[in-house]
Structure formats: structure tokens, C-alpha cells
C-alpha positions as CSV (number, residue, x, y, z in Angstrom):
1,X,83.4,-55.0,-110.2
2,X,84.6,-52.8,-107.5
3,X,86.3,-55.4,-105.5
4,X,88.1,-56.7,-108.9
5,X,89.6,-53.2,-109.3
6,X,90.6,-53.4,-105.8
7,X,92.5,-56.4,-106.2
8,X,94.0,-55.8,-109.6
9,X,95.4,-52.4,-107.5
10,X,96.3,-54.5,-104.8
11,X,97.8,-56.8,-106.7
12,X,100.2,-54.1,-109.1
13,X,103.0,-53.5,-106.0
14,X,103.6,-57.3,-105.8
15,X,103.9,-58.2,-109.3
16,X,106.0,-55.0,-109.4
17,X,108.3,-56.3,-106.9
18,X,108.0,-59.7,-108.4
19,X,109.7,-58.1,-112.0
20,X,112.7,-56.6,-110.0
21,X,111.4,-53.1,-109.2
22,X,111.8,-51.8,-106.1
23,X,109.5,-49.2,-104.3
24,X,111.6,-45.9,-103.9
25,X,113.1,-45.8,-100.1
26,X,113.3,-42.2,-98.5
27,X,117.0,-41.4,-98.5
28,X,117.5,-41.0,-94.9
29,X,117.4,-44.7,-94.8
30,X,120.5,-46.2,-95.9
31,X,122.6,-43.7,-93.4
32,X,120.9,-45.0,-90.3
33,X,121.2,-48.4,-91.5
34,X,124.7,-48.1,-91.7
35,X,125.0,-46.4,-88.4
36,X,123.0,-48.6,-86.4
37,X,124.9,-51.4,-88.2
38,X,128.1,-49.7,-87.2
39,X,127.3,-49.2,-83.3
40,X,126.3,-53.1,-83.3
41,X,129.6,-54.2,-85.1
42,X,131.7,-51.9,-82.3
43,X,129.8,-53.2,-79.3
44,X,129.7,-56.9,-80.5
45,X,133.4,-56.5,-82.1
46,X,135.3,-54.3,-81.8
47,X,135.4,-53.0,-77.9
48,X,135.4,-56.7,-76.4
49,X,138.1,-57.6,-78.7
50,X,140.4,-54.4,-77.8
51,X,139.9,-55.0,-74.2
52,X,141.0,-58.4,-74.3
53,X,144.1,-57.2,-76.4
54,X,144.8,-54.6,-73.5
55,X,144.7,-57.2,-70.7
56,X,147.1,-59.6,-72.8
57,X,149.1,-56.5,-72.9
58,X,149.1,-56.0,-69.1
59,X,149.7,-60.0,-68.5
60,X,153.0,-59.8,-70.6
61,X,153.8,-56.9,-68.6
62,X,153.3,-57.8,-65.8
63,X,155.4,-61.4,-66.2
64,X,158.3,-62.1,-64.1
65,X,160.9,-64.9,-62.6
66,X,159.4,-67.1,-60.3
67,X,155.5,-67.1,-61.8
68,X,153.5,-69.8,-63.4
69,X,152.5,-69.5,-66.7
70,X,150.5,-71.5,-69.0
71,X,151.6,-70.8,-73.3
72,X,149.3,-71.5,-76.5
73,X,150.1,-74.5,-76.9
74,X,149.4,-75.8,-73.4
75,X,152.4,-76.0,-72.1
76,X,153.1,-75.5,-68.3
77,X,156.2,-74.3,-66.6
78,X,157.6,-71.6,-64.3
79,X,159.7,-68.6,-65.4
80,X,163.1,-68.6,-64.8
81,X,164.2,-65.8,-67.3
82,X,162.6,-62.5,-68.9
83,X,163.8,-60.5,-71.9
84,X,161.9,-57.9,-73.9
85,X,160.9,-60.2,-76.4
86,X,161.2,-64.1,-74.8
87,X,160.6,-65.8,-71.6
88,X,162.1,-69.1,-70.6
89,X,160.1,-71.4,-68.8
90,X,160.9,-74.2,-67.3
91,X,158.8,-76.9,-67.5
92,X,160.7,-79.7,-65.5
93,X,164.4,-79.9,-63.5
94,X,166.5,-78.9,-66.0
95,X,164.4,-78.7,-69.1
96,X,164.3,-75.0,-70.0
97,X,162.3,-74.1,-73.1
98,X,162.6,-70.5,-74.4
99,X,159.1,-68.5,-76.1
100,X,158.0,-65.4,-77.3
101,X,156.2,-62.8,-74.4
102,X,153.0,-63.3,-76.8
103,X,152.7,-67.3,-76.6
104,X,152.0,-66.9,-72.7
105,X,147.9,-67.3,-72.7
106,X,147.3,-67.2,-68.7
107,X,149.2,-67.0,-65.5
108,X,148.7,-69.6,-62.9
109,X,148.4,-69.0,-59.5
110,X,151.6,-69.8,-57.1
111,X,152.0,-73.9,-56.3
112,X,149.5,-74.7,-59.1
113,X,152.7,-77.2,-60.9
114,X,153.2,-78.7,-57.2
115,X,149.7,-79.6,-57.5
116,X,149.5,-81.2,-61.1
């Protein structure tokens, strides 16, 4: 008889669960949940992506005539002109396209287009 009692009592927190009631949590809980949950999201997120952000930033800064750039869409050709807001690049004797500073994607290191 014992060990029916035990079970019935062992068995009252799962059916409990099973009809939608939850056991109360201490209220500490949820706040560290959230926190650990926050420093994860910042050091899987949010710091990686700002730092890539700040060396795009230096890359279109540091563009000028004569370098080898590479855009978004693929497209490969040296600089021959630099404004605050567009670069032309020329991508074969006298074909000059013009873009925006933030299609550039990667400088290519000098004689790279001789090469290609």
C-alpha cells in the first residue's frame, strides 16, 4: 500500500503538468534568463557584426585613384575617380562605370587585373 501512495504522489506533478499547470519558478529566474540570453545575442550578433561595419567604413575611406577594387556584384576594375559619395572604376580601356562608395566589397592587391 505504501508504495501505491508513493506513486499516486509521484505521479500528481506529471499529471499536473500534463493539464497545463506549471510549477511556480522563483522570480529571480526570468531576469537571468534574459541576461544571459542578452550577453549571447551581443557576442554572437551584435559585436562581430559592428566590427565588420567599422572595417567597411575604413575600406571606403581609405579608397583612392589608382587601386583595385572588387564591387557587390563582382565586378572588377581599377579606380580612376573618387567623390564623397561615388567611385568610377574602370573595368576595361575606356569603359568607365560609375558606383556608390558602399558597392565596393574588397580591395585587390596592386597588378591583381594584370594577372586575370
Amino acid at each position: 500500500m505504501k508504495k501505491l501512495v508513493a506513486l499516486v504522489l509521484a505521479l500528481i506533478p506529471v499529471a499536473a503538468l500534463a493539464a497545463g499547470e506549471t510549477p511556480a519558478q522563483p522570480a529571480w529566474q526570468l531576469p537571468i534568463m534574459l541576461g544571459v540570453f542578452f550577453v549571447i545575442f551581443w557576442f554572437m550578433v551584435w559585436r562581430p557584426q559592428s566590427k565588420r561595419a567599422k572595417e567597411h567604413k575604413n575600406l571606403l575611406s581609405s579608397i583612392g585613384k589608382g587601386d583595385e577594387v572588387v564591387t557587390n556584384a563582382g565586378i572588377a576594375g581599377k579606380v580612376t575617380k573618387v567623390t564623397d559619395d561615388y567611385i568610377q572604376v574602370e573595368v576595361a580601356p575606356n569603359v568607365s562605370l560609375t558606383f556608390q562608395k558602399h558597392a565596393i566589397s574588397a580591395t585587390l592587391p596592386k597588378g591583381t587585373l594584370k594577372a586575370i
